[in-house]
KEBADREN-824297 format. One record per atom (N, C-alpha, C): residue number from 1; residue in three letters; atom name; x, y, z. Coordinates in steps of 0.05 Angstrom, whole numbers, plus 5000, padded with zeros to 4 digits. Example, Ala and Ser with C-alpha at 12.3 -4.5 7.8 and 13.67 -1.06 7.14 Angstrom:
<sites>
1:Ala:N:5264:4886:5156
1:Ala:CA:5246:4910:5156
1:Ala:C:5264:4934:5156
2:Ser:N:5257:4955:5142
2:Ser:CA:5273:4979:5143
2:Ser:C:5258:5001:5157
</sites>
This chain:
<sites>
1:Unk:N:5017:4976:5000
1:Unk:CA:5000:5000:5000
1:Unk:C:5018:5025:5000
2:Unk:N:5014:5042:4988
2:Unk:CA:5028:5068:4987
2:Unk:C:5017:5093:5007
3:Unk:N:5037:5105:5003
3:Unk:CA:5030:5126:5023
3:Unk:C:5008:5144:5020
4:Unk:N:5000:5148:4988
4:Unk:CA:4972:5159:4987
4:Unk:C:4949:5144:4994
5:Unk:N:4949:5119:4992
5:Unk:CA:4926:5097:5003
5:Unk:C:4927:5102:5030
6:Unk:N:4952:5098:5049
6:Unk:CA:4944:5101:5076
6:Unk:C:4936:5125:5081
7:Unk:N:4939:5143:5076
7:Unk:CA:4931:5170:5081
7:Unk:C:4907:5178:5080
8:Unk:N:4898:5163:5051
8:Unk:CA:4867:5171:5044
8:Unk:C:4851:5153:5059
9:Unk:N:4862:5130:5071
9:Unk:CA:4843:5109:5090
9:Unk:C:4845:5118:5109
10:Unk:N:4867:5137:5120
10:Unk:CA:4865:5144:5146
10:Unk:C:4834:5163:5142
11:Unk:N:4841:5188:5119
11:Unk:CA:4819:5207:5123
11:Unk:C:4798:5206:5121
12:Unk:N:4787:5186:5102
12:Unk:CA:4762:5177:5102
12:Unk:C:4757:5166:5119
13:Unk:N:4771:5145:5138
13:Unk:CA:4758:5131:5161
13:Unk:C:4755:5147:5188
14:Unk:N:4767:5173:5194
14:Unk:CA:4763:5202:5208
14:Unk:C:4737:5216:5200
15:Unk:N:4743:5217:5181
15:Unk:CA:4720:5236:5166
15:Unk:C:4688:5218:5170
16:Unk:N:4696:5197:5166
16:Unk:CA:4665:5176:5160
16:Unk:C:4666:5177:5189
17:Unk:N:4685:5167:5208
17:Unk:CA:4674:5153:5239
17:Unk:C:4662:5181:5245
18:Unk:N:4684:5210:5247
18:Unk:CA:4665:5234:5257
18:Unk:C:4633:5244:5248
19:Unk:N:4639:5235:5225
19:Unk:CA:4605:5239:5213
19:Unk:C:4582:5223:5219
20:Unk:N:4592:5194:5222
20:Unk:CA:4575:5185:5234
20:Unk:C:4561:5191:5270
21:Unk:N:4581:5203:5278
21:Unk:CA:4571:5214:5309
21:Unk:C:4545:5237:5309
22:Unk:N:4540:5241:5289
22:Unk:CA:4517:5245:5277
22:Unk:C:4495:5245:5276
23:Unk:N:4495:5217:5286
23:Unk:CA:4466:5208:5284
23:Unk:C:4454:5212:5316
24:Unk:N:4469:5220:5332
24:Unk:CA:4463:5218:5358
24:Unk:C:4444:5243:5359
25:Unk:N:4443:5267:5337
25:Unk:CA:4428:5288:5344
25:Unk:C:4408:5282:5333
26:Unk:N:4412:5260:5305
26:Unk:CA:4388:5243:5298
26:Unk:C:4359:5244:5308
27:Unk:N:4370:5229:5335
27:Unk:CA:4351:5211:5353
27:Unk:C:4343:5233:5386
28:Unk:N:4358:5255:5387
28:Unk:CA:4370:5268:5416
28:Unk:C:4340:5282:5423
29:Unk:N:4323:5281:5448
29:Unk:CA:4310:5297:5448
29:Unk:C:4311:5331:5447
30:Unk:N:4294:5338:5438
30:Unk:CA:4287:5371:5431
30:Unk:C:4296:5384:5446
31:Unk:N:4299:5380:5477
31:Unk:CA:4304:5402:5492
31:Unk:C:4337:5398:5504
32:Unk:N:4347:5374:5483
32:Unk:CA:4378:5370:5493
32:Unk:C:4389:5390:5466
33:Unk:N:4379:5387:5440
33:Unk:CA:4387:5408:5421
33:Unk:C:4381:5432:5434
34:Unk:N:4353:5442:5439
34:Unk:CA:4350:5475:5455
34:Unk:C:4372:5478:5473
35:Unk:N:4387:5464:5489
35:Unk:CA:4405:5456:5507
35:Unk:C:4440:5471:5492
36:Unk:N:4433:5457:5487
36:Unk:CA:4459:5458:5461
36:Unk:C:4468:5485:5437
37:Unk:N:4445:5494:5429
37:Unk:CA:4439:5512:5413
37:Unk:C:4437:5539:5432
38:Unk:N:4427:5546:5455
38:Unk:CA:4441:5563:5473
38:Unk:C:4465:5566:5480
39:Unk:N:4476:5541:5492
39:Unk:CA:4502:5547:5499
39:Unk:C:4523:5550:5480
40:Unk:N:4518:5546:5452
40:Unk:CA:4530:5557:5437
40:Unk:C:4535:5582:5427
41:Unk:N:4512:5597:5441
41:Unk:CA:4524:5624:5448
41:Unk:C:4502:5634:5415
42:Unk:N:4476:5613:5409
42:Unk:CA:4461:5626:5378
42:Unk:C:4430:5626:5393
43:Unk:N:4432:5631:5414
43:Unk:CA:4409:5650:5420
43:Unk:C:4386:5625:5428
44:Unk:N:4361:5629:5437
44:Unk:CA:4340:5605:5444
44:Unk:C:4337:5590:5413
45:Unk:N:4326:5565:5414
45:Unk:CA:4322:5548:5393
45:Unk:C:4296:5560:5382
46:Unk:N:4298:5562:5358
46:Unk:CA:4278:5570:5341
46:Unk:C:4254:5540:5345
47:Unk:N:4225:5553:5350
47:Unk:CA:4200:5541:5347
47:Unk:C:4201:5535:5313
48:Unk:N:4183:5511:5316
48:Unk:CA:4172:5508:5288
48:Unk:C:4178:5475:5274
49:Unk:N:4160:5470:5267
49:Unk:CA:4173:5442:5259
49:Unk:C:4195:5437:5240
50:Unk:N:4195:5463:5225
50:Unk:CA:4221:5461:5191
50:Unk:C:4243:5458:5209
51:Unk:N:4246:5470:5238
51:Unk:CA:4279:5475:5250
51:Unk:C:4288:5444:5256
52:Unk:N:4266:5436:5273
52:Unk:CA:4275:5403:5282
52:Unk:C:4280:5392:5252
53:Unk:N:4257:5395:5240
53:Unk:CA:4264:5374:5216
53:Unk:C:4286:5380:5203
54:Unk:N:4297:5402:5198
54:Unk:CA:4323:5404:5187
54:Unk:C:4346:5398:5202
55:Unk:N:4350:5404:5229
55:Unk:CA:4370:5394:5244
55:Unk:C:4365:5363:5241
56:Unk:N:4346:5346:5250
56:Unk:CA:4346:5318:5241
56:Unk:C:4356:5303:5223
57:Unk:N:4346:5324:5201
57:Unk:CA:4348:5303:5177
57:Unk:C:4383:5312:5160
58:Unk:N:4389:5328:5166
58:Unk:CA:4416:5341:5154
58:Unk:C:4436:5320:5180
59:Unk:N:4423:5320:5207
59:Unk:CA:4445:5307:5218
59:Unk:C:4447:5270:5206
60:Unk:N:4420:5256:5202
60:Unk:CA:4421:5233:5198
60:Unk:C:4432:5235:5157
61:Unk:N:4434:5258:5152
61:Unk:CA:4452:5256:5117
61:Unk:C:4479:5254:5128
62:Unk:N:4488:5265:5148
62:Unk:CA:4518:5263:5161
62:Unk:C:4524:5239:5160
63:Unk:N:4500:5231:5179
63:Unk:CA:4514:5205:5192
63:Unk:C:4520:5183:5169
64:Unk:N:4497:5184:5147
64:Unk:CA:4496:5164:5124
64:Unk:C:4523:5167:5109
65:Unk:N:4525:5193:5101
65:Unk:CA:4552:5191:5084
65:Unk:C:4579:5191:5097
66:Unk:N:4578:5185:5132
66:Unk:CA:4597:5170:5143
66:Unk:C:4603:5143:5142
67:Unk:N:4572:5138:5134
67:Unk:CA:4578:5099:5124
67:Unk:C:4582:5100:5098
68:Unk:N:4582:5111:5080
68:Unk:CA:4594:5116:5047
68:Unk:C:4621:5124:5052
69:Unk:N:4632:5137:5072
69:Unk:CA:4661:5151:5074
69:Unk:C:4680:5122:5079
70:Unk:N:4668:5113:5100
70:Unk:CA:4679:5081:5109
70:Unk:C:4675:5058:5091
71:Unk:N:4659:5056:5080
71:Unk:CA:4656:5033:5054
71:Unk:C:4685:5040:5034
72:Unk:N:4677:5067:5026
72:Unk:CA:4705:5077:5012
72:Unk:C:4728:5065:5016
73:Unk:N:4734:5074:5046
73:Unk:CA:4759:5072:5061
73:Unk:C:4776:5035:5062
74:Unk:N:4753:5017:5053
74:Unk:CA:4761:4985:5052
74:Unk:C:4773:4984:5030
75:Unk:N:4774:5001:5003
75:Unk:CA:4784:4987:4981
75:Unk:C:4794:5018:4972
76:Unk:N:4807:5039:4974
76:Unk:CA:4818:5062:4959
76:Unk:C:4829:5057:4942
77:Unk:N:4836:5034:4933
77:Unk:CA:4851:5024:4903
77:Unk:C:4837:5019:4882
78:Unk:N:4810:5011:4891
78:Unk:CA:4792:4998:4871
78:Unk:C:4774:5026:4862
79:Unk:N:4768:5034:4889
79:Unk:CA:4750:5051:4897
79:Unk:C:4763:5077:4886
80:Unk:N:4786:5084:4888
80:Unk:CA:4794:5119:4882
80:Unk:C:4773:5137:4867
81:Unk:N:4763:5124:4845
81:Unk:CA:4745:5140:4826
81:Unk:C:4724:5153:4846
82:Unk:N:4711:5137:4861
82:Unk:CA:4689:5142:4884
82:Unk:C:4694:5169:4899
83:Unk:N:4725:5157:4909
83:Unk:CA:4740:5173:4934
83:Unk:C:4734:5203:4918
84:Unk:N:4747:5206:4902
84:Unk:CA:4759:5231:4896
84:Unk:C:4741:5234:4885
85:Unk:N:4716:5232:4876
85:Unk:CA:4685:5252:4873
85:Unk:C:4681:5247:4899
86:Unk:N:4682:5243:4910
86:Unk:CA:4670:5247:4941
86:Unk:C:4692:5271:4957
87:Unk:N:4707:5270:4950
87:Unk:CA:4727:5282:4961
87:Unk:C:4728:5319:4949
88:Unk:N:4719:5312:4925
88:Unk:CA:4709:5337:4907
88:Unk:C:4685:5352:4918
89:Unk:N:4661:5328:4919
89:Unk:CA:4645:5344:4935
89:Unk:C:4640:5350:4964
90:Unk:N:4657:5353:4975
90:Unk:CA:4657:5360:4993
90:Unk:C:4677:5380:5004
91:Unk:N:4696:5385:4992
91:Unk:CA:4713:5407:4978
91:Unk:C:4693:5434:4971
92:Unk:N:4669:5424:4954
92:Unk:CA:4652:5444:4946
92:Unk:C:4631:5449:4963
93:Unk:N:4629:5427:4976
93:Unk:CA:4601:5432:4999
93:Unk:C:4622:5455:5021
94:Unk:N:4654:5446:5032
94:Unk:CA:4669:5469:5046
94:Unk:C:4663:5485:5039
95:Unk:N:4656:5501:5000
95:Unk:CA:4667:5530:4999
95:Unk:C:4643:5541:4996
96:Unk:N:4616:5525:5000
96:Unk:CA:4587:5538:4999
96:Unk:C:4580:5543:5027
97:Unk:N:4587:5515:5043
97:Unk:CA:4582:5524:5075
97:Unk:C:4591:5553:5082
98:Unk:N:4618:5565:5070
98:Unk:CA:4621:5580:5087
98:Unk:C:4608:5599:5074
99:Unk:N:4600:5608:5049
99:Unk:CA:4580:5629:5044
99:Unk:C:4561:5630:5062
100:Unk:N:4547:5603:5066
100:Unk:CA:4524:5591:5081
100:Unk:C:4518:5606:5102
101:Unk:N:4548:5599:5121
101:Unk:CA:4558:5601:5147
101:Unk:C:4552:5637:5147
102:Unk:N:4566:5662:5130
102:Unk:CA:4572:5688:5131
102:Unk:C:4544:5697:5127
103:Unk:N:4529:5684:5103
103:Unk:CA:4496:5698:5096
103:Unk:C:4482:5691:5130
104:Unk:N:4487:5665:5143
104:Unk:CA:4462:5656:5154
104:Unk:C:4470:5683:5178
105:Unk:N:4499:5691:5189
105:Unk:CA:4508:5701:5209
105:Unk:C:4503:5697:5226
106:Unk:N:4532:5670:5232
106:Unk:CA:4527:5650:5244
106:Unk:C:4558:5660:5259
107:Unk:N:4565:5663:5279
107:Unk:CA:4590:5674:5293
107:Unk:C:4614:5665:5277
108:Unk:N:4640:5682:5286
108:Unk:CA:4651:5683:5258
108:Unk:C:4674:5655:5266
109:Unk:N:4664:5644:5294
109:Unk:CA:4691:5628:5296
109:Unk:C:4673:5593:5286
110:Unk:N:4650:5600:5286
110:Unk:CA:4637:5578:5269
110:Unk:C:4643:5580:5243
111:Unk:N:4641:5599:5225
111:Unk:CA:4643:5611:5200
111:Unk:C:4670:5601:5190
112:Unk:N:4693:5614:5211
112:Unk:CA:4724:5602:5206
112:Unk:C:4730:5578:5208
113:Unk:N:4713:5563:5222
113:Unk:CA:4723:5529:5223
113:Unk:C:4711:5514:5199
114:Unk:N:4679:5516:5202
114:Unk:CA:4666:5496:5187
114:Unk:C:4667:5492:5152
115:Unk:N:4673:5512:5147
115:Unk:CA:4664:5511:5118
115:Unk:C:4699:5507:5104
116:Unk:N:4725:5518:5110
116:Unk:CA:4750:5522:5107
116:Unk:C:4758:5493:5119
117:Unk:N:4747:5482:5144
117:Unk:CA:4747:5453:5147
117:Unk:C:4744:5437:5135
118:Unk:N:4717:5436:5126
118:Unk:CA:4710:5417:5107
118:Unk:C:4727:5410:5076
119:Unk:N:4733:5442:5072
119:Unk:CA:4745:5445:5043
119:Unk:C:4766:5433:5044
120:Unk:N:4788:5422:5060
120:Unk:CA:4808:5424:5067
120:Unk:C:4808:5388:5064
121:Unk:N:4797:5386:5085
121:Unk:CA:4788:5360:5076
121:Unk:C:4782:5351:5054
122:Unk:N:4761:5351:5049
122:Unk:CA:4754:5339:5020
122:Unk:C:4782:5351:5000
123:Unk:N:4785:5374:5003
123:Unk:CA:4810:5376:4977
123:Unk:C:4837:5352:4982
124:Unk:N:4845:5351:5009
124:Unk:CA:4859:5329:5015
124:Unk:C:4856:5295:5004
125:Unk:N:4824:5287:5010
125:Unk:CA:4826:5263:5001
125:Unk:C:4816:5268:4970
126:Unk:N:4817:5289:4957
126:Unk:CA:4808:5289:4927
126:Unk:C:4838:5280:4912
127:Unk:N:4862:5302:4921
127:Unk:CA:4883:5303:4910
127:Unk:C:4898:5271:4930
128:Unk:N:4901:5261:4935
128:Unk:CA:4901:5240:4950
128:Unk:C:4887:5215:4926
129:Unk:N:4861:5216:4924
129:Unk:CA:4852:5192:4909
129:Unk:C:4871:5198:4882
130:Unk:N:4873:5218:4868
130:Unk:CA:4871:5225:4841
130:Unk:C:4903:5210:4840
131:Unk:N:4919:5206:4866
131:Unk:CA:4945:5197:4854
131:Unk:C:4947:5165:4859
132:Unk:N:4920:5153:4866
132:Unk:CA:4918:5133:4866
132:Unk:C:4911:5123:4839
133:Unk:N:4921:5095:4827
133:Unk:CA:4916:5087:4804
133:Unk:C:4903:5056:4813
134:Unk:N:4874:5057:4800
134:Unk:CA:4859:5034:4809
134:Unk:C:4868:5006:4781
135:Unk:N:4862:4996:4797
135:Unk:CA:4880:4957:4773
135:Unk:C:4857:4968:4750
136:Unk:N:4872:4956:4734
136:Unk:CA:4873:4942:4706
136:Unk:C:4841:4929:4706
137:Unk:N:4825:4936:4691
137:Unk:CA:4798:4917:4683
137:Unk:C:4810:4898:4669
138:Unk:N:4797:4862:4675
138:Unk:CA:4815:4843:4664
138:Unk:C:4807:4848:4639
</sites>
């Protein structure tokens, strides 16, 4: 295995296990998010059913494409083509979050991590897969 395989198995299998922690907001009752969403310093939790449902269902898309990140992560030789569109988009989901992050005005040390995070990432396992060369179709 080469050094870009271990690397990209390391990141995807980081990337997938953290995303999958995910799902715990999934399932978390309402008033442990209200909980949470204060002490983050973004004010009382917004009423309304669109808020839960979006926090829900964006956290259980996390968690899923932490089990796509890890599937990846068993075969990066076979798989690279996968990796590195995955790795692409999420590179691009980084450089929209942080628009995301500056329109929604969302504090700026959220703003500085999440979206420049992400990008960073995904650009890592993109350029990472792309120097991987998957076998030969027999």
């Amino acid at each position: 295995m080469t050094i870009a395989e271990r690397l990209l198995v390391l990141l995807l299998r980081a990337v997938g296990i953290a995303s999958m922690l995910a799902v715990v907001p999934t399932f978390m009752p309402r008033m442990y998010m209200a909980r949470i969403h204060e002490r983050l310093g973004l004010g009382p939790f917004p009423e309304g059913p669109i808020v839960e449902y979006l926090a829900r269902s964006t956290s259980m898309f996390y968690a899923a494409m932490g089990v796509v990140l890890l599937v990846l992560s068993g075969d990066v030789q076979r798989r690279s083509g996968a990796a590195a569109l995955a790795g692409g988009l999420m590179a691009a989901c980084g450089a929209v979050l942080l628009i995301i992050d500056v329109r929604a005005g969302m504090p700026w040390w959220w703003a500085a991590a999440e979206g420049p995070f992400v990008f960073l990432l995904g650009a890592a396992a993109f350029l990472l897969a792309r120097q991987i060369r998957s076998p030969a179709a027999p």
